[in-house]
C-alpha atoms as a printed R data frame, in Angstrom:
   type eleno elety resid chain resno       x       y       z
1  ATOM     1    CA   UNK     A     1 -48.900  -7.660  11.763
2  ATOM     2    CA   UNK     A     2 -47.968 -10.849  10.017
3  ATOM     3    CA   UNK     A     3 -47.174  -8.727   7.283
4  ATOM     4    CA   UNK     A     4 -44.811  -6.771   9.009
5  ATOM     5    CA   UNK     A     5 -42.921  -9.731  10.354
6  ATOM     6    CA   UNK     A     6 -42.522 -11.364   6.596
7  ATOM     7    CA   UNK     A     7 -41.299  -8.349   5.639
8  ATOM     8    CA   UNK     A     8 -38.682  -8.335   8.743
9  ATOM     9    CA   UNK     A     9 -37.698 -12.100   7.686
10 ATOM    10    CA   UNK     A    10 -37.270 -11.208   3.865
11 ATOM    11    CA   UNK     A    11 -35.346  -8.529   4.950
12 ATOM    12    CA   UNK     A    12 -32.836 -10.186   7.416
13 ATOM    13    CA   UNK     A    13 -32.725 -12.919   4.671
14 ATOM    14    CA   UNK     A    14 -31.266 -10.355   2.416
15 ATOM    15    CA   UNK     A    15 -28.941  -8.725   4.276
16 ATOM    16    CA   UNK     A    16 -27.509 -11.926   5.684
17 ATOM    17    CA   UNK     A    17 -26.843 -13.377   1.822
18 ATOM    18    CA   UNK     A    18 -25.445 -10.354   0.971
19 ATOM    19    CA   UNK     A    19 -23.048  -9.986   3.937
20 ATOM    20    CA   UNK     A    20 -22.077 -14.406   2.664
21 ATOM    21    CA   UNK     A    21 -21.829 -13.080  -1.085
22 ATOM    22    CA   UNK     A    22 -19.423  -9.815   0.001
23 ATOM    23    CA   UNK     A    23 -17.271 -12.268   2.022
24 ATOM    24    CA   UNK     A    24 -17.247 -14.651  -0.430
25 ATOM    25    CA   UNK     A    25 -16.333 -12.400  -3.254
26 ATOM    26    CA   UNK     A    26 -13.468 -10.887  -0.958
27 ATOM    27    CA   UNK     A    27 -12.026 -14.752  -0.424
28 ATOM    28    CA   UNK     A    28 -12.004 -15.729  -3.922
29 ATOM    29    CA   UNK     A    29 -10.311 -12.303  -5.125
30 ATOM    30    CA   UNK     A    30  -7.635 -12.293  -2.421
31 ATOM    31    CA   UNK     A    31  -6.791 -15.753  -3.837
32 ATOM    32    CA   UNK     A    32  -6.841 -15.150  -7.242
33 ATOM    33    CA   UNK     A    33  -4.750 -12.311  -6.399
34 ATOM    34    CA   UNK     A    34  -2.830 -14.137  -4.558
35 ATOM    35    CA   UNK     A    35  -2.020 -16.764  -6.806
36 ATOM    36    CA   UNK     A    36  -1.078 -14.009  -9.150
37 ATOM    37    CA   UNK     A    37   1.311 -12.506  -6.495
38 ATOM    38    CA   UNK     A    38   3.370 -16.363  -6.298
39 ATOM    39    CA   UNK     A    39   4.810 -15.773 -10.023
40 ATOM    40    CA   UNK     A    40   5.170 -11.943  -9.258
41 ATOM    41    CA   UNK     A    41   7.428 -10.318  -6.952
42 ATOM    42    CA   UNK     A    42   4.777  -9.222  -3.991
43 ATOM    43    CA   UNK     A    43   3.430 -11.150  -0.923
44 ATOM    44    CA   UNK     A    44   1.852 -14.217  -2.862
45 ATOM    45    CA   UNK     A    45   1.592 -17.052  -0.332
46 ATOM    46    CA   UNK     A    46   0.359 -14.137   2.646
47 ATOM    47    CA   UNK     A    47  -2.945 -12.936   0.155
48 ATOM    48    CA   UNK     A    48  -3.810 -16.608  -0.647
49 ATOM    49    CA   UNK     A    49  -3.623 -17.511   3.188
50 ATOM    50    CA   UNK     A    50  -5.255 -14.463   3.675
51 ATOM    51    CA   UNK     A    51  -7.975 -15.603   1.253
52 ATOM    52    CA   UNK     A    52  -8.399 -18.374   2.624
53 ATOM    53    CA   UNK     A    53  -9.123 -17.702   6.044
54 ATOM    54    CA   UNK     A    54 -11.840 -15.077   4.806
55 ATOM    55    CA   UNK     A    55 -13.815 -18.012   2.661
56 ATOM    56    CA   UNK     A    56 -13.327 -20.442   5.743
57 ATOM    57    CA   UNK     A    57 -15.364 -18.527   7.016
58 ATOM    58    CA   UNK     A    58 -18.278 -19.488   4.792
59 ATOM    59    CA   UNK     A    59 -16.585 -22.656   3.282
60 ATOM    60    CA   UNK     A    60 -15.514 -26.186   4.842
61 ATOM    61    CA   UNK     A    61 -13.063 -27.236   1.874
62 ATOM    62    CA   UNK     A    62 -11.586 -23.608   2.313
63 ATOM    63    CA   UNK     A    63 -11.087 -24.217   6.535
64 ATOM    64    CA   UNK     A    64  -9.528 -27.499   5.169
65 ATOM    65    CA   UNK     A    65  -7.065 -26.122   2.756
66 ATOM    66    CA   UNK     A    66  -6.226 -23.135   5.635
67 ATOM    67    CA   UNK     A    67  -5.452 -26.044   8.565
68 ATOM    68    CA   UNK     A    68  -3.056 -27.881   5.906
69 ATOM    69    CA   UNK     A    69  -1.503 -24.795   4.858
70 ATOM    70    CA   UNK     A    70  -0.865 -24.024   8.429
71 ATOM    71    CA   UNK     A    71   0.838 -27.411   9.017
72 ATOM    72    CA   UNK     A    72   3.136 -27.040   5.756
73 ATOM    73    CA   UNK     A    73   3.913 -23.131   7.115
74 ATOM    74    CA   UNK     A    74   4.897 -24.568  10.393
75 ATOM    75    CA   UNK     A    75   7.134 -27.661   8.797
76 ATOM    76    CA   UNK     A    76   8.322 -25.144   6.503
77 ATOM    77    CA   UNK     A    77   9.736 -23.239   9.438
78 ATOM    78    CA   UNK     A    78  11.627 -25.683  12.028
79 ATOM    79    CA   UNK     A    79  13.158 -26.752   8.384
80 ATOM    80    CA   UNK     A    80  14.714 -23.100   7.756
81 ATOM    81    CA   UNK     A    81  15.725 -22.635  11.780
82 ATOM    82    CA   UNK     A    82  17.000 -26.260  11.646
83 ATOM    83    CA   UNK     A    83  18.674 -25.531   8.053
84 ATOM    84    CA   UNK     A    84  19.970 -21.852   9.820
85 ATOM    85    CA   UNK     A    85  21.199 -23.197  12.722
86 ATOM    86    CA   UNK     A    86  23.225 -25.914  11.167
87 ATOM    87    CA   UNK     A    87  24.580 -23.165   8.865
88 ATOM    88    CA   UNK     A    88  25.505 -20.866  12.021
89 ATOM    89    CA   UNK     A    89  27.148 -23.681  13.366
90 ATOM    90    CA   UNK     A    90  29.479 -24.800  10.302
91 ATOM    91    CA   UNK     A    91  30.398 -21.023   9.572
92 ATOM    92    CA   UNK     A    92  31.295 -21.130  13.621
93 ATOM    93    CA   UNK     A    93  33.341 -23.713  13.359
94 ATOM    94    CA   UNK     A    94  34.988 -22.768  10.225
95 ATOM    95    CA   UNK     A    95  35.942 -19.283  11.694
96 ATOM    96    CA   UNK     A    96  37.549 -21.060  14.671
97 ATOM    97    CA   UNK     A    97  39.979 -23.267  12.947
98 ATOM    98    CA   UNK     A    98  40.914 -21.097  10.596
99 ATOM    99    CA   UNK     A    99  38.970 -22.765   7.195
């Protein structure tokens, strides 16, 4: 019986390292891939966010990195509809008078 139940504990032991070595594997070569994509024409900066939400799921620096990334996404953002806006607004006023 107590053999049984080591055997049960090894096992879930086992599959629950594997299942943290899968997902880490899957972060770190969405990122590297990633990474790869920022110099070459694909979806760079999506695959390394991707990336890292998978390893924050195992990893505290990685959940760190994802909230500041977040926060730079989100400045980066109101700066392009701020830097749009203005731009609808001077082409508006340009077609008006005539410029």
């Amino acid at each position: 019986m107590n053999d049984m139940r080591r055997a049960r504990e090894v096992l879930k032991l086992l599959l629950r390292s594997s299942v943290q070595v899968g997902v880490a594997t899957l972060g770190f070569i969405l990122l590297a891939v990633g990474i790869v994509l920022l110099f070459l024409p694909g979806p760079g900066l999506l695959v390394v966010i991707a990336g890292l939400a998978v390893l924050a799921t195992q990893f505290a620096w990685a959940e760190r990195a994802l909230r500041q990334v977040k926060v730079r996404a989100a400045r980066a953002k109101a700066a392009a509809q701020r830097r749009r806006h203005h731009g609808r607004t001077e082409s508006e006023t340009k077609s008006r008078t005539g410029s």
